[in-house]
N, C-alpha and C positions, 0 to 999 in steps of 0.2 A: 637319863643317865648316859654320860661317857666315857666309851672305852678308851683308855691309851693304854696301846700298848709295847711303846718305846717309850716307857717313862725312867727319868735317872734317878736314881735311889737318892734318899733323904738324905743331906749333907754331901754328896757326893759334886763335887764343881766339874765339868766337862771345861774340855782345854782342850782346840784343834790345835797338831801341829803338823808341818811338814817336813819333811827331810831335805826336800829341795827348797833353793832359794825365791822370789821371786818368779812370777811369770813376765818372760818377753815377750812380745807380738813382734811378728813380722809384717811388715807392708809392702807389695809390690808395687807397679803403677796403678794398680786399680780395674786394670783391661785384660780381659781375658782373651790369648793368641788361641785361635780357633785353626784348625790345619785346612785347609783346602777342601770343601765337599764334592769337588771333581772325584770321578774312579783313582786316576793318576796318582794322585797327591792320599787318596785313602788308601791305597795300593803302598807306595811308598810309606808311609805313617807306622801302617798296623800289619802289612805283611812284612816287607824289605827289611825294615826299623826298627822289629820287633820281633827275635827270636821265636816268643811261645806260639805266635801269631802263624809264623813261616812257617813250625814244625806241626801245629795244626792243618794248616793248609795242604801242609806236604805230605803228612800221612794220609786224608784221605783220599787225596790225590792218585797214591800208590795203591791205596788196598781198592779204588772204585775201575781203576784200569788192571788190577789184578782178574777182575772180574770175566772170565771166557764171553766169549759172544756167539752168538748163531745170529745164523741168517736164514729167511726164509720169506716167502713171499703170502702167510696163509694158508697157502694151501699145502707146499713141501718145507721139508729142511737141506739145503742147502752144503753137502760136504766140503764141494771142490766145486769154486766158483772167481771170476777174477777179481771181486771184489775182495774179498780173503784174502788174496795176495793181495793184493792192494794196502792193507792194513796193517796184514804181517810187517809192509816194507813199505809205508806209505810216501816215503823221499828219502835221497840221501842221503841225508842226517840222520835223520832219526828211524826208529822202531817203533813196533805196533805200544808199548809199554810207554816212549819216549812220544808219543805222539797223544795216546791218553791220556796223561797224565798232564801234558802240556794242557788237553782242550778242557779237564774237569777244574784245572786251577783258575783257568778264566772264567770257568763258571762258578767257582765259587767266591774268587774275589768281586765279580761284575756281575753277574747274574744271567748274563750271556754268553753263548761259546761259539763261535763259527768255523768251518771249516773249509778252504778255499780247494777246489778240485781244479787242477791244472793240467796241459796237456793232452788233450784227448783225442783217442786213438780212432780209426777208422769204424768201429765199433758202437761210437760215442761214449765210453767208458774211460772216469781219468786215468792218465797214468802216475800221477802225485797228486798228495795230501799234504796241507799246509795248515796250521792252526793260525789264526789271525787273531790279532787283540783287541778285543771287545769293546773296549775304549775307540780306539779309531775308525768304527765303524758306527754308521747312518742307517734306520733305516727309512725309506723311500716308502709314504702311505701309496696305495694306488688310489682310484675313483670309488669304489668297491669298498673302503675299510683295508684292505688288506694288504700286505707289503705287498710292494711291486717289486724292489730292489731294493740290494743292500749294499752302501758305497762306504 
């Protein structure tokens, strides 16, 4: 025995119609323009390129350098320390806000963040914080497995 059960009633004739005309197809050349899988050009593409992309980026950007920080070494916390200053004010340019948010966007567009410490005082402690682009940076394996340097 067979069920149907989209059967059309006895004498009843079915007539497809549409309202629209004809289907057109489109053809392009056939080749799909693939964007660059460098950082750079993915960078460019899906952050710069791409509003929803930017304001993804840039939100959490802001709300992960909203985040306080401590410092401590293990064993204490840290109130008043020069590194803290440091950070508060880490170069000219920028602030402790303008400087996380720069180093969390690198990490999330690249997967990498670095931070170049410049000038260092008698102390050996920098006196500037620079965010550097993760793109333009190497790292150096040593003998060991392990980075040696990063150029």
């Amino acid at each position: 025995m067979v069920l149907q059960i989209f059967k059309a009633s006895k004498g009843v004739e079915e007539k497809k119609s549409s309202a629209a005309a004809g289907v057109v197809a489109f053809q392009g050349s056939g080749r799909v323009a693939w964007s660059g899988q460098d950082t750079a050009s993915l960078t460019r593409n899906g952050f710069v390129g791409n509003p929803v992309g930017f304001r993804c980026v840039k939100m959490i950007a802001e709300a992960a350098a909203a985040v306080g920080l401590v410092l401590s070494d293990g064993e204490r916390r840290y109130e008043a320390h020069p590194m803290l200053g440091l950070l508060a004010r880490p170069n000219g340019a920028q602030g402790r806000a303008d400087l996380l948010e720069a180093l969390f966007g690198q990490m999330l567009l690249s997967g990498d963040g670095y931070l170049e410490a410049a000038g260092l005082d008698e102390a050996g402690l920098p006196q500037e914080l620079f965010v550097l682009r993760s793109d333009r940076m190497r790292v150096v394996p040593g003998s060991d497995g392990w980075s040696r340097a990063v150029r």
